[in-house]
N, C-alpha and C positions, 0 to 999 in steps of 0.2 A: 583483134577487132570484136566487138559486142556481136553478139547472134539474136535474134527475133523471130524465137520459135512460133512460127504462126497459119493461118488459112487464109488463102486469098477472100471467101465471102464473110468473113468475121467482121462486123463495125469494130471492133473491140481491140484484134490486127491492124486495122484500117487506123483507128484513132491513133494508137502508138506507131505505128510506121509515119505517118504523118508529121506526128510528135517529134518523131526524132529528125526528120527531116528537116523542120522547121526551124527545130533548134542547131540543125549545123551535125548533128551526130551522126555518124558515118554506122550503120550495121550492117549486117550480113542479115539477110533473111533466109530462114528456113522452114519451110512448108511440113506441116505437121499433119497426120489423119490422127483426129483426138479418139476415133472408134477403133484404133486398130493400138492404143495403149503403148505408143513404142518408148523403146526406153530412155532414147534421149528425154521426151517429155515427161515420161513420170520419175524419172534420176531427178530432174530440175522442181519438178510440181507434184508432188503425191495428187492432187486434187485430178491431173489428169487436163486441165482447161490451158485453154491459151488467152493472150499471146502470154510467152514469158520472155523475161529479155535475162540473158544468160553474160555476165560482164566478163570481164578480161582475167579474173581473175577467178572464174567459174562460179562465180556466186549467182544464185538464181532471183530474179524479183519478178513479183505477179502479186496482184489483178494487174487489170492496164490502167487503174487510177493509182495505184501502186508507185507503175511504175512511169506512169505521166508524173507524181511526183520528184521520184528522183530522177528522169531526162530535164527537170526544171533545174533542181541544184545542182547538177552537173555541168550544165549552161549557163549558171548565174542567172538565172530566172530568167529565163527566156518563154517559158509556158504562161507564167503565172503573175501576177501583178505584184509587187513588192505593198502597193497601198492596200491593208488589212478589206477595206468595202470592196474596192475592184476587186482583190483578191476572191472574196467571199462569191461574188457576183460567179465568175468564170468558175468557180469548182459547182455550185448549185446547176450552173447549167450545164456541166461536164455529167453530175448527178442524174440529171434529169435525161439527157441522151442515154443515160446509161440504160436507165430504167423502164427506158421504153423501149430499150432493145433487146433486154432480159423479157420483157412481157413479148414482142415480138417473137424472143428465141422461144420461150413457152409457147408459144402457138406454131409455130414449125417445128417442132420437135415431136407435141401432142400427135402431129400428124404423119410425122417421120418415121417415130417407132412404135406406134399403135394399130392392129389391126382396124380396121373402117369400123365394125362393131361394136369398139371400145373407145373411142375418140370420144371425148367426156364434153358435146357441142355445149352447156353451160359454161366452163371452163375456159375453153375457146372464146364466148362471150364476155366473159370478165374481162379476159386480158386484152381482149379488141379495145371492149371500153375503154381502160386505165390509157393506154396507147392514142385513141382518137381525144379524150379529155386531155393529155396530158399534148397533142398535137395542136389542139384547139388555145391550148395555154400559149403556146408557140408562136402562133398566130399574132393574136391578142398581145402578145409582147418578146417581138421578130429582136433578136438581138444585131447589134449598127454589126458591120465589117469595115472595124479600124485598121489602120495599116498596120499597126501589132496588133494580132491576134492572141488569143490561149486557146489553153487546152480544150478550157469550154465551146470554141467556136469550132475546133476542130473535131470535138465529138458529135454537135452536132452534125457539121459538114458529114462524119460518116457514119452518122446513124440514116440520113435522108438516102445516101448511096444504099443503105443497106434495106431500106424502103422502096427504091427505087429495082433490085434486086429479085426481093421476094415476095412485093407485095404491090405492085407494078397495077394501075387502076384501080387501086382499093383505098387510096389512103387520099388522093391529092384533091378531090372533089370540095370546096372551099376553101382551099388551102394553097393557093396557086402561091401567095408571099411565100412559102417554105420554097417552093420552086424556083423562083426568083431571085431567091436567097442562096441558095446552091448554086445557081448559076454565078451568079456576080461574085461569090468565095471563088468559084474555078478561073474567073475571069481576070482577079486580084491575085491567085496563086497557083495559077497552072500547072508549077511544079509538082503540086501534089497531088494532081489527078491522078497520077499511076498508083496511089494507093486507096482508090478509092474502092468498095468491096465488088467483084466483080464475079 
């Protein structure tokens, strides 16, 4: 059985546990501390990052756009739209969750392993912005939840859990459709709440 070396508060775990679920793919999950360097994780990922999904045949694939890829050809496209536009449509927006979670992760980290003294609050502002602009984008253009989803709907689904997480009153203030929107995802595929980042 495939393994999905991963953290439960990770969007990133979140999106591919989801992924796989969705598509029918049965894994093993495995909880990972990316700060304690173990060696399952760095045998598979020199880079040290999760999730990584580990195949049957030990081969390692990472990032999780990676490897949202191949749980798609593995499923016969089950993530991802065979129509080149749709197609395009769902990885931009799998993009875009990503990147607001990288900017997200930059700003809890900033905070995690900086002394209070050294916490660079410009920096922190950046990445707020990139994040609120790019939530605002969101808004402004709420993607439908068809009865087949991709991968894009499923990164956002857990970039919001991952908002909902770490940044819990900070983000939703105009933005109640992303709310709304999470809900009705969980309301159409229940089954995937358990991987939401928690």
């Amino acid at each position: 059985m495939p393994r999905i070396l991963y953290s439960s508060a990770s969007p990133y775990s979140a999106k591919v546990r989801m992924a796989a679920a969705y598509a029918g793919i049965v894994c093993e999950a495995v909880t990972v501390d990316t700060n304690a360097d173990p060696a399952l994780l760095i045998d598979a990922n020199p880079l040290g990052k999760i999730p990584v999904l580990i195949t049957d045949d030990g081969e390692a694939v990472f990032d999780s756009r990676v490897i949202t890829q191949y749980l798609n050809r593995l499923s016969g496209n089950t993530l991802f739209p065979r129509n080149a536009a749709k197609r395009l449509e769902a990885e931009r927006l799998e993009a875009l969750a990503d990147g607001i979670a990288d900017c997200l992760l930059a700003h809890v980290y900033e905070r995690r392993f900086r002394p209070e003294e050294r916490i660079h609050q410009p920096w922190l502002e950046r990445q707020w912005s990139k994040v609120e602009r790019s939530l605002d984008h969101l808004v402004a253009n709420t993607p439908k939840i068809p009865a087949k989803i991709t991968a894009g709907h499923i990164a956002l689904r857990a970039l919001i859990g991952y908002l909902a997480l770490r940044f819990a009153g900070q983000w939703e203030k105009g933005r109640s459709k992303l709310v709304r929107w999470a809900k009705k995802f969980d309301e159409k595929f229940p089954e995937l709440a358990a991987y939401i980042p928690s």
